[in-house]
C-alpha positions in Angstrom: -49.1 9.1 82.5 -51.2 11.4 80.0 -47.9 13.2 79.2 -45.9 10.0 78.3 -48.7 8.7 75.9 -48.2 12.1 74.2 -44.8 11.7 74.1 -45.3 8.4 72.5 -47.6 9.7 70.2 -45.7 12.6 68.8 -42.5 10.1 68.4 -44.7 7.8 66.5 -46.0 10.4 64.6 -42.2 11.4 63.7 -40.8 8.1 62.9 -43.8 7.7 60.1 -43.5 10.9 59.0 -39.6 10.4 58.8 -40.6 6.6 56.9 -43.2 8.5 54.5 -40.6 11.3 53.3 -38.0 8.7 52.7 -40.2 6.9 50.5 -41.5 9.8 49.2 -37.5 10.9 48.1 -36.6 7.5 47.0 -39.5 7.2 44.6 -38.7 10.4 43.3 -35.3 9.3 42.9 -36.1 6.2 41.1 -38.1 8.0 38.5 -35.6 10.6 37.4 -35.2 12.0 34.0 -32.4 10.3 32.6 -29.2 12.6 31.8 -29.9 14.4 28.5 -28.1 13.2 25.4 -26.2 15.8 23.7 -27.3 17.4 20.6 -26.2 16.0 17.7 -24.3 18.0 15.8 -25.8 20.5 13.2 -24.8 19.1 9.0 -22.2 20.9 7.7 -23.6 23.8 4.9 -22.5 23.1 1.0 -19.6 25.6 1.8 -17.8 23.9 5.1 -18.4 20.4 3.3 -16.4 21.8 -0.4 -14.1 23.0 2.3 -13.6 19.6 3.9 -13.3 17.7 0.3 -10.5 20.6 -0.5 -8.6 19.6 2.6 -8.8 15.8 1.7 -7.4 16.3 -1.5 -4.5 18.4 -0.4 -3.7 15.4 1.9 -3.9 12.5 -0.9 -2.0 14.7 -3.4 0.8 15.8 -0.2 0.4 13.3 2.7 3.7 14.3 3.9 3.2 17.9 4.2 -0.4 17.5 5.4 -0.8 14.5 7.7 3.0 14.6 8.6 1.7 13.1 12.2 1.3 9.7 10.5 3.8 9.2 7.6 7.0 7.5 8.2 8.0 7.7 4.9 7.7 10.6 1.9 5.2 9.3 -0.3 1.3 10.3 -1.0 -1.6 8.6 -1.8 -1.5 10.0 -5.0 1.8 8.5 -6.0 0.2 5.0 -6.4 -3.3 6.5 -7.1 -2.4 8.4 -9.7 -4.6 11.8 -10.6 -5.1 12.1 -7.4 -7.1 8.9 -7.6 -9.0 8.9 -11.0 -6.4 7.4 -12.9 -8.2 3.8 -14.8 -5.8 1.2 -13.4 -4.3 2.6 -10.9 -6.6 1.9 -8.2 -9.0 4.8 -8.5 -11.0 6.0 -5.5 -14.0 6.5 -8.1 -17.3 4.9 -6.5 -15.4 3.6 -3.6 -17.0 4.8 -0.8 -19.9 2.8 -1.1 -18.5 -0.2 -1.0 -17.2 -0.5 2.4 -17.6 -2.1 4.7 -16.1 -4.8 3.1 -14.2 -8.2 4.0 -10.7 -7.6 3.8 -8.7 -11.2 3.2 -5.1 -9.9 4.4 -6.7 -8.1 7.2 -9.2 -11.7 8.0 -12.2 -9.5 9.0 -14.8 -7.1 7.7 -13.5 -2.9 7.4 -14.8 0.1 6.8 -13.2 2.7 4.7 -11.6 4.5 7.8 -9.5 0.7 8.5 -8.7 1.1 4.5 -7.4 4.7 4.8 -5.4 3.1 8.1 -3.9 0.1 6.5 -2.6 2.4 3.4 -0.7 5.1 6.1 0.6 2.0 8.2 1.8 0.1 5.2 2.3 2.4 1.7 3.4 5.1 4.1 5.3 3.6 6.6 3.8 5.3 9.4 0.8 4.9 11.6 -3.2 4.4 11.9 -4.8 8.0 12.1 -7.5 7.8 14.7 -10.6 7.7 12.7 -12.0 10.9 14.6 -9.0 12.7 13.2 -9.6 15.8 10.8 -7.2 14.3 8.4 -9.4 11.3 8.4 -12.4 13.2 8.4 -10.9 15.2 5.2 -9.9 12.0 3.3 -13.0 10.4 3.9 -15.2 13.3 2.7 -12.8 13.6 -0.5 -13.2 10.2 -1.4 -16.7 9.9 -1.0 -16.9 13.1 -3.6 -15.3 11.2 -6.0 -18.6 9.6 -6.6 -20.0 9.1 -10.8 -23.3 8.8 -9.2 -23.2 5.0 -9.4 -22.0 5.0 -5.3 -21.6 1.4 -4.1 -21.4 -0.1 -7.9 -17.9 -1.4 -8.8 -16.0 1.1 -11.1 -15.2 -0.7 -15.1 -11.4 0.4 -14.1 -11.2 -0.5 -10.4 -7.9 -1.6 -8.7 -5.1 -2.0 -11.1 -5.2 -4.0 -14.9 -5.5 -7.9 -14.8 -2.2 -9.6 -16.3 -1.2 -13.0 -16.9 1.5 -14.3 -14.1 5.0 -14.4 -15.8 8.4 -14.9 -13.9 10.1 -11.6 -13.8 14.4 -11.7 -13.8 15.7 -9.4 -11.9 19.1 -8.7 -14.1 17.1 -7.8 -17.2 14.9 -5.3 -15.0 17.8 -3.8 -14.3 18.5 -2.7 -18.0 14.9 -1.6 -17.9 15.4 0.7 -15.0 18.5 2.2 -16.6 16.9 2.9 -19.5 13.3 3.5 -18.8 13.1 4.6 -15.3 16.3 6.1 -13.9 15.6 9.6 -15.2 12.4 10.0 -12.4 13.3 7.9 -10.0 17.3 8.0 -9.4 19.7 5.2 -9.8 19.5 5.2 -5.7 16.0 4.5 -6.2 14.6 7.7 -4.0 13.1 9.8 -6.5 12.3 13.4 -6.1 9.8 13.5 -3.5 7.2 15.2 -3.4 7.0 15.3 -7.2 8.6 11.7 -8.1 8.4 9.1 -5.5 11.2 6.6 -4.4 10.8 2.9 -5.1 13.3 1.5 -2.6 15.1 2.4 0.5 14.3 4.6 3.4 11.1 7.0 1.9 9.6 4.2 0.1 6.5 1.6 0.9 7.6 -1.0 3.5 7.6 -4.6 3.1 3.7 -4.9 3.6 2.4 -2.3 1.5 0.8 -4.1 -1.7 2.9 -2.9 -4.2 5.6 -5.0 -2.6 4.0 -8.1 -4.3 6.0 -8.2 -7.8 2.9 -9.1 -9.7 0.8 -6.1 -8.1 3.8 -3.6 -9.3 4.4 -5.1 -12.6 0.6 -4.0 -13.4 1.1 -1.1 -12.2 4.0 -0.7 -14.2 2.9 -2.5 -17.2 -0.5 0.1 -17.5 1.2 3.5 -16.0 4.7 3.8 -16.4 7.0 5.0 -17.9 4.8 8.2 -16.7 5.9 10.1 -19.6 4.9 7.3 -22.1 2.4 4.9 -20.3 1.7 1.3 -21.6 5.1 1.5 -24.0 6.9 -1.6 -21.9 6.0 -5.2 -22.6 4.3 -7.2 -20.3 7.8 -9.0 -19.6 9.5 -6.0 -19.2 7.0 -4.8 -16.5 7.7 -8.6 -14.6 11.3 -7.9 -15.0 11.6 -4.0 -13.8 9.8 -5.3 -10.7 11.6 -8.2 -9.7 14.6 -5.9 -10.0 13.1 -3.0 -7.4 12.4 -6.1 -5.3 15.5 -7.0 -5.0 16.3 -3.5 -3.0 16.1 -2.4 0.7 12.9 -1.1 2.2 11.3 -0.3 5.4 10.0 -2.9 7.5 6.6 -3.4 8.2 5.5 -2.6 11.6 3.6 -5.8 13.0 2.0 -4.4 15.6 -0.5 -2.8 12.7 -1.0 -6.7 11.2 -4.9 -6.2 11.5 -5.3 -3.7 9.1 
C-alpha cells in the first residue's frame, strides 16, 4: 500500500511538473522578440548620387539605347522635352519633382512621379510601365529631381507647353507646311532620323494616347519650338494646320491594358 501511494505521488509530481514546464515554454513563447527588421539602407555619398543623376540623364536624352526593356517605339524623353528637359515651353522637368503626388484627370486618381514617368513610357514611347523599383526608374527619378532652381514644389514661369488660342487646323494646308518647313528633319515618310530626329507618324512614333496626339497640344508645341532650326518663325495657324496634317497619319495604338496611368 506504502509503495502505491509513492507511486502516485511521484506520477503526480510528474504530471505538474510536465503542466509547469509547458507553461513555462508557452509563456516564453508568447513573449518573443519579434523578427528584426532589416537595416535600412545606408544614403548614397555625393559621388554614387552624381552617378545616379548621370545615368538618368543618359536615359531621357537615349531611352531607346538605355531602357530598351520598356520602349516600343524609338523616341526619348528628350525629343518632346527638349534640352533634355529645360527647354521653356516644352514641358520642362524644372521644379517638378516637388509637385507630385498630384491628381492626374486622364489617369482619375492621384500619382506620384514614378506613375508619371510610367504613363510617358506606356504612351509617348509605346512601350511599357517600368517597375518603380527599377534602376532606370531609380535613375530618372534622381535626374529629375536635380533639375531643381531651388524653388522644389513651386510651379516653374515656363511649365508644360505655351497657352494658345484654339483655332481649326486644315489638314491640306499643313501639308504645304511640312513640305516646306519640316520635311528636311523629319522625312516625307514621317520617321525622322532617330536617335537624333524623331519620327512623327508611323511605326517609331507616340501612339494614339500619348498627349501630343491631341492637335492643339502639338500645334503649341510646334508653334513655340519648331522648326528646330528657327523656333517661333510659323504662325499660330500654321502650327494648327501642320498638326492636323501629322494627325491625319498612322501611328501605334495605344495599349489599354495601361489606361490607368
Amino acid at each position: 500500500m506504502l509503495t502505491l501511494r509513492k507511486s502516485l505521488f511521484s506520477s503526480a509530481r510528474f504530471l505538474l511538473g510536465a503542466q509547469l514546464l509547458g507553461i513555462s515554454l508557452a509563456s516564453c513563447s508568447s513573449h518573443q522578440k519579434p523578427p528584426a527588421t532589416p537595416a535600412a539602407a545606408a544614403p548614397m555619398s555625393a559621388a554614387e548620387t552624381a552617378a545616379l543623376v548621370t545615368r538618368g540623364k543618359l536615359i531621357f536624352d537615349q531611352t531607346p539605347k538605355y531602357a530598351s526593356t520598356y520602349v516600343g517605339n524609338q523616341l526619348s524623353c528628350s525629343d518632346c522635352h527638349i534640352h533634355s528637359g529645360t527647354a521653356d515651353y516644352a514641358a520642362p522637368m524644372i521644379d517638378l519633382a516637388g509637385l507630385f503626388p498630384m491628381f492626374n484627370k486622364r489617369a482619375g486618381h492621384v500619382i506620384s512621379l514614378q506613375n508619371r514617368i510610367q504613363e510617358c513610357f506606356s504612351r509617348s514611347e509605346a512601350g511599357t510601365p517600368l517597375p518603380t523599383d527599377s534602376p532606370e526608374m531609380l535613375a530618372l527619378v534622381a535626374y529629375i529631381d536635380s533639375l531643381s532652381l531651388g524653388t522644389k514644389g513651386k510651379p516653374y514661369k515656363a511649365r508644360g507647353l505655351v497657352r494658345i488660342p484654339a483655332l481649326q487646323g486644315n489638314p491640306a494646308a499643313g501639308r504645304h507646311v511640312y513640305i516646306s518647313k519640316c520635311i528636311g528633319c523629319h522625312g516625307d515618310e514621317g520617321d525622322g532620323e532617330p536617335p537624333i530626329l524623331p519620327a512623327v507618324w508611323g511605326r517609331d512614333s507616340f501612339n494614339d494616347g500619348a498627349g501630343m496626339n491631341s492637335t492643339e497640344k502639338m500645334a503649341a508645341f510646334v508653334f513655340y519650338n519648331m522648326p528646330q532650326s528657327h523656333p517661333r518663325t510659323l504662325t499660330l495657324q500654321q502650327a494648327y494646320d501642320v498638326a492636323a496634317f501629322i494627325h491625319t497619319k498612322p501611328r501605334p495604338r495605344f495599349n489599354q491594358a495601361y489606361k490607368n496611368y
